[in-house]
C-alpha positions as CSV (number, residue, x, y, z in Angstrom):
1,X,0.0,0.0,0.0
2,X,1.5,3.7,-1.2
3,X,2.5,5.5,1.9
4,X,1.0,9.5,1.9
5,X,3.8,12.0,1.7
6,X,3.1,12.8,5.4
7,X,4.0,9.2,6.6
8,X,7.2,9.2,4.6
9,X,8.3,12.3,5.5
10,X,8.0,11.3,9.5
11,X,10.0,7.8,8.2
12,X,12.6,9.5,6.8
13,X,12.8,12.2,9.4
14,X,12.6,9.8,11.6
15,X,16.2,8.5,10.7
16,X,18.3,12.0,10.7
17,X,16.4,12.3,14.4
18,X,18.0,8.9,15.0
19,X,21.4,10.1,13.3
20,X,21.5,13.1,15.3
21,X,20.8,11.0,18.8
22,X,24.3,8.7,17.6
23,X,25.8,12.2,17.0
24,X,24.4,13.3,20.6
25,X,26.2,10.4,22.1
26,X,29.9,10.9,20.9
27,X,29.2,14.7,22.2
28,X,28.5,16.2,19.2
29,X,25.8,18.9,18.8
30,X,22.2,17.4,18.3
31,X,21.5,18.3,14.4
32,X,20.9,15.2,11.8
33,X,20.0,15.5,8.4
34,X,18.8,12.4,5.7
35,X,19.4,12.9,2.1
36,X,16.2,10.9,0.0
37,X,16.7,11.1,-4.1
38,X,14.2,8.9,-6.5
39,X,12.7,7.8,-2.9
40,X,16.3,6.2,-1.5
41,X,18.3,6.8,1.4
42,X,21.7,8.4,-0.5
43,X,23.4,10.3,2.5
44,X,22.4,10.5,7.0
45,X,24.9,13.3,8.7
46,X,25.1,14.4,12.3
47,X,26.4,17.2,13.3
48,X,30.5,16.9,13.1
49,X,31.6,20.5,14.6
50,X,33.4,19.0,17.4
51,X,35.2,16.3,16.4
52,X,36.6,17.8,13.6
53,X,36.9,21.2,15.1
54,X,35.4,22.3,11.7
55,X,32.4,24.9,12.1
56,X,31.0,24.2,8.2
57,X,30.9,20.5,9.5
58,X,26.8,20.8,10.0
59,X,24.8,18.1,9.6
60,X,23.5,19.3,6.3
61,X,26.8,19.7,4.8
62,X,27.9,16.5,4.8
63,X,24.8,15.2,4.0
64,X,25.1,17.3,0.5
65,X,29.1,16.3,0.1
66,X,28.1,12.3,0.5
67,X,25.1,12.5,-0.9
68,X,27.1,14.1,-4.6
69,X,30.0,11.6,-3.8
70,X,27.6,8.9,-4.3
71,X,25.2,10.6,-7.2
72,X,28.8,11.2,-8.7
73,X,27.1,15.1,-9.9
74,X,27.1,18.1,-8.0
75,X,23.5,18.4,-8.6
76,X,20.3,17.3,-6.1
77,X,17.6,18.0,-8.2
78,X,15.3,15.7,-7.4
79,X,16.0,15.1,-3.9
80,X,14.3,16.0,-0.5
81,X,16.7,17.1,2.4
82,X,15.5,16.4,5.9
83,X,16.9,17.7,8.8
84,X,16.0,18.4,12.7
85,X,16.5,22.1,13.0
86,X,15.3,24.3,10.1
87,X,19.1,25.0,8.4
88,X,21.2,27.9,8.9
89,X,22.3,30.7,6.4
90,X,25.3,28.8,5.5
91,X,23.3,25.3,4.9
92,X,20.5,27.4,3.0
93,X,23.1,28.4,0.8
94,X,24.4,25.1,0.2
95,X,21.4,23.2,-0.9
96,X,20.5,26.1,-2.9
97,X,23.7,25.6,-4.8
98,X,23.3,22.0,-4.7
99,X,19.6,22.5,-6.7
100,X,17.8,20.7,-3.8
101,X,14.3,21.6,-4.4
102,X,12.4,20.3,-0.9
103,X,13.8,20.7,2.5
104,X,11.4,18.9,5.4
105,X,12.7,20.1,9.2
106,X,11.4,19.8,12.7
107,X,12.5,22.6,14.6
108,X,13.2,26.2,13.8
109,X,15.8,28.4,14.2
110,X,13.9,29.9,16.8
111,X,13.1,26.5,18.5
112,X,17.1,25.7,18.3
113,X,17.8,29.6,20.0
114,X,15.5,29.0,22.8
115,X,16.9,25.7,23.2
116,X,20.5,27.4,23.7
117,X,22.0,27.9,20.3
118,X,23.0,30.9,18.9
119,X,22.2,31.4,15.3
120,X,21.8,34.3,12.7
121,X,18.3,34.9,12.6
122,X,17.7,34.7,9.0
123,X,14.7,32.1,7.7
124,X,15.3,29.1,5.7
125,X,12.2,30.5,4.0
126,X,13.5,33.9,4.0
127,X,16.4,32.7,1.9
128,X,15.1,30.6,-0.4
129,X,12.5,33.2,-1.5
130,X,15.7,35.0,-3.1
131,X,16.3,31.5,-4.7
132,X,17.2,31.5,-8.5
133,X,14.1,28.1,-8.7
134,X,11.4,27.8,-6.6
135,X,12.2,25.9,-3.1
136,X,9.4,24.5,-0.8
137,X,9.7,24.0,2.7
138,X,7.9,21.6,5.4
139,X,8.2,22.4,8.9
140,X,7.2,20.6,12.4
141,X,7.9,17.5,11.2
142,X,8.6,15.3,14.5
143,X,8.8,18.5,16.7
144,X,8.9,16.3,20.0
145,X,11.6,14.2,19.2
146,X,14.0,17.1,17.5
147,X,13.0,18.9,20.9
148,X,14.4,15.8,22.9
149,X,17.7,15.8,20.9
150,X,18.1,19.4,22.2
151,X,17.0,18.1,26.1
152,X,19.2,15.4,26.1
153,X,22.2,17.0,24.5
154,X,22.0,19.7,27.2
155,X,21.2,17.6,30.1
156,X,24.2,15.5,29.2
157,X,26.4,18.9,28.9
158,X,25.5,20.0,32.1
159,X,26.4,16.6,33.8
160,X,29.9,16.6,32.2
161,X,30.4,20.4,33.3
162,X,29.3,18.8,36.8
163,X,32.0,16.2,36.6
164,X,34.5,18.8,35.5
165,X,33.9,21.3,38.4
166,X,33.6,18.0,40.9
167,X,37.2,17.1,39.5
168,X,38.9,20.0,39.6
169,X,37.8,20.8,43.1
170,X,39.3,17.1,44.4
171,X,42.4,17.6,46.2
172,X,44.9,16.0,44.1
């Protein structure tokens, strides 16, 4: 039976909210994106910023790099990027770049700046109204769950800044 485009956009969101929680648990920050071209699974990122001490390592990023690698083209016309948080200026501007015509996300930027990040508060619909072909963009897919991500990662940072105090007040 043909899934709506609803159902599959929860499945597939489902796995860069999975991707994201993996990322989450090597202490990374909690963004995931999935890559889905001709209705397949090409590319699933998290968020890589502190391992490779690399700021442009987003989630989306390297989503778009493996997802090209793979496809063998620079070009994502006919895929879908899904990712947790609504992508950033620099994201924005590579999936325009890339040609990706649908982007599905859970939270926004807002969501991800109450939740403790600090971003430039520029749309992802803002943006791609200046793009050179038309872009369309889903929101509030799997809110809950991209809000958990965000609840976890922080409660985990504030136990390891717990254990870091605890540690360095131990006599020695």
């Amino acid at each position: 039976m043909p899934q709506s485009q609803d159902e599959l956009d929860r499945m597939y969101m489902r796995q860069a909210v999975d991707c994201a929680m993996e990322g989450t648990q090597r202490m990374e920050f909690p963004f995931g994106a999935c890559l889905v071209h001709n209705d397949r699974v090409i590319a699933i990122a998290s968020n890589r910023c502190l391992s490779s001490k690399d700021p442009t390592m987003h989630a989306e990023m390297i989503a778009i790099r493996e997802a090209c690698g793979t496809l063998d083209r620079a070009s994502l016309q006919q895929a879908t990027l899904y990712a947790t948080t609504e992508p950033c200026v620099m994201c924005m501007g590579a999936i325009h770049w890339a040609g990706i015509p649908r982007i599905v996300y859970g939270l926004t930027i807002e969501d991800s700046m109450v939740l403790g990040f600090k971003e430039i508060q520029l749309s992802a619909r803002t943006i791609a109204a200046h793009a050179a072909y038309e872009m369309t963009l889903k929101g509030g897919v799997l809110t809950e769950e991209c809000q958990q991500l965000f609840h976890n990662w922080n409660r985990s940072r504030k136990f390891i800044r717990l254990f870091e105090d605890w540690s360095a007040t131990r006599p020695k």
